[in-house]
Structure formats: C-alpha cells, structure tokens
C-alpha positions in Angstrom: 63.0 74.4 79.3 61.7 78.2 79.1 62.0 80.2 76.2 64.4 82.4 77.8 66.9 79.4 78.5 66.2 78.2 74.7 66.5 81.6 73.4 70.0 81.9 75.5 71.0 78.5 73.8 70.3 79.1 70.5 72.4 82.6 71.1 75.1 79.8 72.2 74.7 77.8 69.3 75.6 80.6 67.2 79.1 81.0 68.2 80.3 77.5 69.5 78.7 73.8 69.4 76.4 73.0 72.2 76.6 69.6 73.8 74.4 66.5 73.1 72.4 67.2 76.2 71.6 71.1 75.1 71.2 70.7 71.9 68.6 67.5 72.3 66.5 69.5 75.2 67.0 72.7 73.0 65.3 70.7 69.5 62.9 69.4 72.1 61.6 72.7 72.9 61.7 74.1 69.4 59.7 71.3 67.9 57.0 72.4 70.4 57.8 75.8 70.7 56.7 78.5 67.4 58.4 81.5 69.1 61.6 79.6 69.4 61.5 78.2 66.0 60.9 81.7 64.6 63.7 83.1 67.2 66.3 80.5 65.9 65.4 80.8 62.1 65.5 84.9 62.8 69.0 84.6 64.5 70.3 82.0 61.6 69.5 84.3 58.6 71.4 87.4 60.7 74.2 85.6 61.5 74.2 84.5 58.1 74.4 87.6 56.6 76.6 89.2 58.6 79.4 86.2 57.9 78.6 87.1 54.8 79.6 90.7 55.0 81.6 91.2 58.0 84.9 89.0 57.4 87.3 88.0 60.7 90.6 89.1 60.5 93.7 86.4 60.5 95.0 86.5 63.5 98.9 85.8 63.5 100.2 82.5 65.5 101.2 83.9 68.6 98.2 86.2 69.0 96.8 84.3 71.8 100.2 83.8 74.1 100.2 88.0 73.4 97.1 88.3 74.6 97.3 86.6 77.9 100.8 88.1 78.4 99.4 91.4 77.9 96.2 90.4 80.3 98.5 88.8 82.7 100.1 92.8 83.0 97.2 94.3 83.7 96.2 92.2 86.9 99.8 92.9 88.1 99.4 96.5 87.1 95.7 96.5 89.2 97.4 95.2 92.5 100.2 97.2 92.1 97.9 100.2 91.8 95.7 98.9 95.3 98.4 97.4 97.3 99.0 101.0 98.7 94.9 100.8 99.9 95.0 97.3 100.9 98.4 98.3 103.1 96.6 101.1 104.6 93.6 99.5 105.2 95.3 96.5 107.0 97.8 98.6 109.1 94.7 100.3 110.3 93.1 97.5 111.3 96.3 96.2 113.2 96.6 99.6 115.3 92.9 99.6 116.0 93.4 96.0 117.0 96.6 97.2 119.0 95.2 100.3 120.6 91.9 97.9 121.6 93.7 95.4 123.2 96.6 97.2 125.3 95.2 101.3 125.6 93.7 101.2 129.1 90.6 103.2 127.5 86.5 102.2 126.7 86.9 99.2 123.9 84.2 101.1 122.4 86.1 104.7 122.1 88.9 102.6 120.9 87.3 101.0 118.2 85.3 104.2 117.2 88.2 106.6 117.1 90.3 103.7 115.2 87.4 103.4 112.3 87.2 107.2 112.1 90.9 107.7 111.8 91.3 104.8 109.5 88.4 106.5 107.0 89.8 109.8 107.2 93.8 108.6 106.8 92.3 106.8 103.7 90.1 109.8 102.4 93.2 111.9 102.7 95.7 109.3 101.0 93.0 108.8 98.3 92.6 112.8 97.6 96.3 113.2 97.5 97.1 110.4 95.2 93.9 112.0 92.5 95.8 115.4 93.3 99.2 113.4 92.5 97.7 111.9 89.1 96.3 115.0 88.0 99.5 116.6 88.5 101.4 114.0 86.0 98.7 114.9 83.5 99.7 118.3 83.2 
C-alpha cells in the first residue's frame, strides 16, 4: 500500500468504518510506516476536537425522503431545461441525415452545410434563450 492510498483510508476511517480487509492492510502499513502513524494520530486529535466543538444538528425523521425528493426535482428540472438543446441537436442531425441521403448534391457539401447550419441554429437559439432569461430578471 502507498502512503497516499493509506493517507486516503485513514481520511475514510474518520467518517465511516472501513472493512476488515482495509483496515488490516491499512494497520499493516502503519506499523511499518512513521509518516502514516503521525498522519493518523494528527487527523485523530483534529477530528477530535472539532466533535468536540462543532456539534451536528438533529436532523428531523423525514429529512432524508426530503432530500432525495428535492434532488429527484432538480434532475427533472436539468432535463427539462436541455431537452430544448437535445431536440435541436437531434432534429439537426435527422435533416442532415435527410438532406444527405435524398438531395441530389456532393455528400460532402451536404454534410458541411448541415453541421454549419446546425451550429449556427443552435448559437442563435442559445443567445435568444440568455436574452430571454435576462429579460425575466429585470
């Protein structure tokens, strides 16, 4: 084990148990290792003291279904607020696709002209929904 990986353990340690195969390579290293020993003892006294002074807060019984309804809102919230991109993106790929498969042109104008209106479409749609957010913050 390297000092880094015991160092990250003992950090573990600190804040949850380890299990039986962690903690018997971690006291493997530390019995051969005088950094780590001084690392752990170092990191035991602080943590010590700051239980000692910093105090958690009781947390009321449905704290954690809250939480995850609350988190569970915010991914919905983030998809909402990219579905419009992900729409755009992926009807521009379909017309490019179209265009390339059926427009009796050069496969490599198609595809060239396709990218390029795609980007610029989605530069526009991106500056007019800032424009659009800056407006409701007025």
């Amino acid at each position: 084990m390297t000092c880094q990986a015991a160092q990250e353990l003992i950090l573990e340690s600190l804040d949850s148990r380890l299990d039986a195969e962690q903690q018997i390579s971690l006291e493997s290293h530390i019995a051969q290792c005088e950094m780590c020993r001084s690392f752990r003892e170092a990191h035991h006294v602080l943590d010590a003291a700051l239980a000692a002074y910093c105090v958690a807060p009781q947390l009321s019984s449905t704290f954690r279904t809250k939480l995850a309804h609350r988190i569970s809102g915010e991914k919905r919230r983030a998809l909402q607020e990219w579905l419009p991109d992900l729409v755009h993106l992926g009807g521009g790929i379909v017309a490019t696709a179209a265009c390339f498969l059926w427009l009796p042109v050069s496969p490599t104008a198609v595809l060239t002209v396709g990218i390029a209106l795609t980007f610029v479409s989605y530069v526009l749609q991106t500056m007019f929904r800032f424009w659009l957010e800056d407006l409701e913050g007025l």
